[in-house]
C-alpha positions in Angstrom: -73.4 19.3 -42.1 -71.5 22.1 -41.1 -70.0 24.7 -43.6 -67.1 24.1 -43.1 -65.1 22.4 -39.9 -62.7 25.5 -39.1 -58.6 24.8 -38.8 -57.5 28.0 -36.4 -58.4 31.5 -35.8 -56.4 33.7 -38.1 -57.1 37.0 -37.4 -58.8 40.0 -35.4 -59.7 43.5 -37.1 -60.3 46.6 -35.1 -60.7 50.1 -35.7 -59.0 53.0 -33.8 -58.5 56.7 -34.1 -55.0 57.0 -32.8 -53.6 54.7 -34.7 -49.9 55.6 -33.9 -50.6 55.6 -30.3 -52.2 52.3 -30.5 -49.2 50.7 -32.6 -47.0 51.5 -29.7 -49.6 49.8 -26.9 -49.2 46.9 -29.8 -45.7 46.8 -30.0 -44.7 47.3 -26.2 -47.6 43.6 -26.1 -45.1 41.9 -28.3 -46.6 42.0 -31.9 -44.1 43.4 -34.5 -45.0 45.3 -37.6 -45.9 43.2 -40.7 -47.0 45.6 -43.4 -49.6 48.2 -44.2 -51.6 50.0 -46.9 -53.9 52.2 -47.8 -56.5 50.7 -45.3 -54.8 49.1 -42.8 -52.0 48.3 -40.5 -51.1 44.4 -40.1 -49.1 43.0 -37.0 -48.3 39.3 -36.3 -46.7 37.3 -34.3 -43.7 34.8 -34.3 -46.1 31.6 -36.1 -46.0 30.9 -39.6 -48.7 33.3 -40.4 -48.3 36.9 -42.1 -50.6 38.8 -39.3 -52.7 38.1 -36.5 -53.9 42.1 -35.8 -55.4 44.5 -38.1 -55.1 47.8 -37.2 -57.7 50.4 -39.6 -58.1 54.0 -39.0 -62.4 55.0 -37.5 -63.6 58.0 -39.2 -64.1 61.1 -36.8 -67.4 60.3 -36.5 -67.3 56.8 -35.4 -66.5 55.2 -32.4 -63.2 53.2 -32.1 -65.2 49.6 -32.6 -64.2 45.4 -33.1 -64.6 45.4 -37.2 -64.5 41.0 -36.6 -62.4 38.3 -37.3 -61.1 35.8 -39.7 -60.8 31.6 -38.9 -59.4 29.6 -41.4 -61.4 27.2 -43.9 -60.4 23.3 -44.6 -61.1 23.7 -48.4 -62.0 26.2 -50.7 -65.1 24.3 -51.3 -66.3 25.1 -47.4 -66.1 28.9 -48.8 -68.6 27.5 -51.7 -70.6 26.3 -49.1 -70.7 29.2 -47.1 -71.8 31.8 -49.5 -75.0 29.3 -49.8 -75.4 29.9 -46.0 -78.1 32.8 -45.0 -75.5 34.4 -42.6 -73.3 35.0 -45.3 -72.8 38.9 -46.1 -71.8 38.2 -49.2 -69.6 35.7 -51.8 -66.1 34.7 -52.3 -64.1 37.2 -52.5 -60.2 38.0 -52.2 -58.6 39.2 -49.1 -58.0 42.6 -49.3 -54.8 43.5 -48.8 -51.0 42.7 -51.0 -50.1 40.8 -47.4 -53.1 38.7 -48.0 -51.6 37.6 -51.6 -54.7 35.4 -53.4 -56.0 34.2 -49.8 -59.9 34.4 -50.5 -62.8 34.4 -47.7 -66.7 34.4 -47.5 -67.7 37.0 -44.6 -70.8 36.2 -42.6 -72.5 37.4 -39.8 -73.4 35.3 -36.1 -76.3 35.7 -34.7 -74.9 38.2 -32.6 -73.8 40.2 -35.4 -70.3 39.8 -35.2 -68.9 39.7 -38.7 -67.0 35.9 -39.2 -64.6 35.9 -42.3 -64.0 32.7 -43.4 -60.6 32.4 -45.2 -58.8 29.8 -47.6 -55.1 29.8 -49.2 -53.5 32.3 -46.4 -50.3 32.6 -47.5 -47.7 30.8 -44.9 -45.1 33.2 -43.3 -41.7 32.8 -42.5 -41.6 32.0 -38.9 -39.5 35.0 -36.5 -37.0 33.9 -34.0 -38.7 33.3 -31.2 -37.2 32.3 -27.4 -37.4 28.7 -26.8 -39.1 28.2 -22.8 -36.9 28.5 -19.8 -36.1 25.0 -18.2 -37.6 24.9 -15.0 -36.4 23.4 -11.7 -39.0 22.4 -10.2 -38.7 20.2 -6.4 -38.8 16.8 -7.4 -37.5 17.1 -11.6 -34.5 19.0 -12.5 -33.9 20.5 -15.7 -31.2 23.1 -15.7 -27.9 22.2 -14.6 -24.8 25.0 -14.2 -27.2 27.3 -15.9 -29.5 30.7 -14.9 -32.5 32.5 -15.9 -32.1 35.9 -17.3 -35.3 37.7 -18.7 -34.6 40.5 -21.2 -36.2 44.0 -19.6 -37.9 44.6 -23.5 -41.2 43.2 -25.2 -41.4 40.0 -24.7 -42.5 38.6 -28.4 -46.2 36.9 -28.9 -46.3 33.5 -30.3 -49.8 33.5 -31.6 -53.2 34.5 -31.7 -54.8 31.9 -29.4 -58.7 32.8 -29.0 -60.9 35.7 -28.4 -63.8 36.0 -26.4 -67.1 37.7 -27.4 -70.2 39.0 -25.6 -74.0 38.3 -26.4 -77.7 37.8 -25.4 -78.2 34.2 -26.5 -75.2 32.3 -25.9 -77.0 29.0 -26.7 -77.8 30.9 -30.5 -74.7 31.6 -31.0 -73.0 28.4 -29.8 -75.4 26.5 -32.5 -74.1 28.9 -35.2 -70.6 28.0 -34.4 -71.2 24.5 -33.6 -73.8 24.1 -37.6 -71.7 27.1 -39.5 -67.6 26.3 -38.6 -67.6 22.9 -37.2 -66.6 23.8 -34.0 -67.0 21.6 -30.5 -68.0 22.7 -27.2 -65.5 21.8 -24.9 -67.2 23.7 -21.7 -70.9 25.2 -21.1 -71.0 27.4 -17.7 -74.8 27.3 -16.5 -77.1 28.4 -13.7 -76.7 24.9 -12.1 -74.9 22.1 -12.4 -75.2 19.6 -15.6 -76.6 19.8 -18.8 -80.5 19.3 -17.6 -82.2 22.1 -19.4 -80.2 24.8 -17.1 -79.5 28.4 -19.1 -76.4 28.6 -20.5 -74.2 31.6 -19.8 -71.0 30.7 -21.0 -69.3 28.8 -23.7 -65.7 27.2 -24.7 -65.4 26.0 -28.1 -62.9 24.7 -30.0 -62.1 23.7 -33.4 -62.4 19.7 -34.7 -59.3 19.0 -36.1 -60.1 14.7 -35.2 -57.8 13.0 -33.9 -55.0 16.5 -33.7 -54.8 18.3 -30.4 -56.3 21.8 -30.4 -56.6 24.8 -28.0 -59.3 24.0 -25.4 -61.4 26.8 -27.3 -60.6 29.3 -29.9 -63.8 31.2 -29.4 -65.5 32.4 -25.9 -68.8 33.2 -25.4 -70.5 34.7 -22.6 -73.7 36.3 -21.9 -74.5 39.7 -21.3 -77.0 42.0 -21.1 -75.3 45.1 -22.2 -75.5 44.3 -26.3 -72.6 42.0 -27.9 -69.0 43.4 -28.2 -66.3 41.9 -27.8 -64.8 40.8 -24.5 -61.0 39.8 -25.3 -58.5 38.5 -27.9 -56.2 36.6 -26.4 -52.2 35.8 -27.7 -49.6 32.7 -26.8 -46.7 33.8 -25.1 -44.0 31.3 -24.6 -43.7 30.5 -20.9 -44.9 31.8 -17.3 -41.5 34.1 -17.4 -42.5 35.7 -21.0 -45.3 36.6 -20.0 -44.0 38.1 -15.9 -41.6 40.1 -18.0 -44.1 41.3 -20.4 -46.1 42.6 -17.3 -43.4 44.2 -15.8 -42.4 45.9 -18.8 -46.0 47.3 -20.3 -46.0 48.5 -16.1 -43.0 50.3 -16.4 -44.2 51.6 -20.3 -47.3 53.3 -18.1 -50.3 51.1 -19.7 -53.2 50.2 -18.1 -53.2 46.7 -16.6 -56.5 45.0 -16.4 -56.4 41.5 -14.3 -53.6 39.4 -13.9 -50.9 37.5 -13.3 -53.6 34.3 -12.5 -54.7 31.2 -13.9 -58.2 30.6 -15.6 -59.9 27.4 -14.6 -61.4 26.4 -18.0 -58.8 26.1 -20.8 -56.1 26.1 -17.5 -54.4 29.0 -19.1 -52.2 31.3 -16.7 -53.7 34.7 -17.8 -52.6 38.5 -18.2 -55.1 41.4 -19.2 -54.4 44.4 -20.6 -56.0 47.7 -22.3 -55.2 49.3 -25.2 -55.0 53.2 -25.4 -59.2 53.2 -26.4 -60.2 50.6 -23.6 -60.2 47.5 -25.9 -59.2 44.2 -23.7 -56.2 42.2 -24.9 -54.5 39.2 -23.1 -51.4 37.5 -22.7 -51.6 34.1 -22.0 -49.3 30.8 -21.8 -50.0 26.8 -20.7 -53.2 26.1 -21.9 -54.9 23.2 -22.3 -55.2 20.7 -25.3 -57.5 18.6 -26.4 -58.3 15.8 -29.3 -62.1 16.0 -31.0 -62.8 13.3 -28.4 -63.0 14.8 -25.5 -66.5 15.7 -24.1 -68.2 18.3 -22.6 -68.3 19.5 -19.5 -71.5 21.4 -17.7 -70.2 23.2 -14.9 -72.0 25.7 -12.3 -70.8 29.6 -13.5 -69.5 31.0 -10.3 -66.8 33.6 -9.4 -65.0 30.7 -8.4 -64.9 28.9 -11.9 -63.5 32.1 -13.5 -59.9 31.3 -11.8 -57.9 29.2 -9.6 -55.2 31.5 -8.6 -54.8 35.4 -9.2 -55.7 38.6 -7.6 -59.6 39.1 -7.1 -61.4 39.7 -10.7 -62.1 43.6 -11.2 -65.7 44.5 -12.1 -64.9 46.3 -14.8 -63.4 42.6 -16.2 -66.7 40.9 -15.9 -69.1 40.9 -18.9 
């Protein structure tokens, strides 16, 4: 039985030098401000939950690195539970942080390394005004009558965190761990050839079991490499294909470095947008992506350059894992 069957993803943590410099990348992506202290910066986004991003400052002697991040727990018993586990790192604990107010997590470690925190009794946020999606005329459906579209040449505000996308040796370890540890469902496998039949799994799409509720097609990535693990992407909900056009045009025009996009994934359907931070960290932007119930099954399908997009300009090496 697993630990616990995970609700969402909650949070990432990273750790810069510049950390003024990297607030602005931040804000010009459409997070806003949401407190800090004396370890940390915390951003969200429009949801119902105080941050999505936390922002702490590297020593000088350490490399600007992916701290982890944080999913959220069905009970505070699954955090019981998990401090039993041998990946855990430690036992309940509170969330550091006044932001954090009484939330509590157990912090355990994949079998890639990446630190996991598993968190109960996040507070609930007020919800920020966020812009509803444009109504789109499309050739055979009409939505907008004696209306017009105007984008606003600023930020255009992030919804969520969505999913993130990490990097390993052993994808098939690490899906187990996520699969026997948090609960989660594989909704795709990309392997060497076609079908489940004992081919070598080289990517993963997993999402959480919530039963009968519909979910993001995967809230955590994984993909082989052969470089060490690190993280590949987090990814955040915008609110429509012209959110996130206008986001691209304006982090353009603020001079940041634009990684892949505008295209559209093939698993989890997402139209994508990739960007880099000031320190070479890979965010994206992304908007219509698929859902699914606990019932749907999974898919084996042949990794190719083909099945890493529909639509888009050509992927950049420097994208691929």
């Amino acid at each position: 039985m697993a630990a616990s069957k995970i609700k969402n993803i909650a949070y990432v943590i990273y750790r810069h030098h510049a950390l003024d410099e990297v607030e602005q990348f931040l804000f010009d992506f459409g997070l806003v401000a949401a407190g800090r202290d004396e370890t940390a910066r915390y951003y969200r986004g429009s949801a119902e939950i105080p941050f999505c991003y936390i922002l702490e400052q590297a020593s000088p002697d350490e490399k600007p690195s992916f701290v982890g991040f944080g999913v959220l727990a069905s009970s505070a018993d699954d955090l019981d539970q998990a401090a039993r586990h041998p990946s855990a790192v430690g036992g309940v604990e509170r969330l550091p942080g006044k932001i954090a107010d009484g939330a509590t997590r157990v912090s355990l470690r994949d079998p890639a390394g990446f630190r996991v925190d598993l968190i109960w009794n996040l507070p609930v946020a007020r919800a920020l005004p966020h812009p509803k999606p444009f109504p789109i005329n499309t050739s055979h459906f009409k939505m907008r009558y004696g209306e017009t579209q105007r984008t606003v040449h600023a930020a255009a505000p992030i919804y969520r965190l969505g999913h993130l996308a990490l990097l390993c040796g052993d994808v098939a370890a690490s899906v187990r761990w996520y699969q026997e540890v948090l609960g989660m469902l594989l909704s795709d496998a990309l392997c060497e050839e076609d079908g489940e039949g004992g081919s070598e799994m080289t990517g993963a799409f997993l999402r959480c079991d919530r039963g009968s509720e519909w979910t993001d097609h995967h809230t955590v990535a994984i993909f082989a490499t052969g470089k060490g693990a690190a993280i590949h992407h987090a990814s955040f909900e915008m609110t429509d294909l012209d959110a996130l056009a206008a986001s691209n045009h304006w982090l353009q025009r603020r001079g940041w470095s634009s990684e892949w996009g505008i295209g559209r994934h093939v698993a989890g359907s997402q139209i994508f947008d990739y960007w880099r931070d000031p320190e070479g960290f890979m965010l994206e932007h992304f908007t219509d992506g698929d859902v699914f119930t606990a019932a749907k099954e999974t898919e084996f399908l042949k990794a190719s350059m083909d099945m890493l997009y529909q639509w888009g300009p050509d992927v950049p090496q420097s994208w691929l894992p």
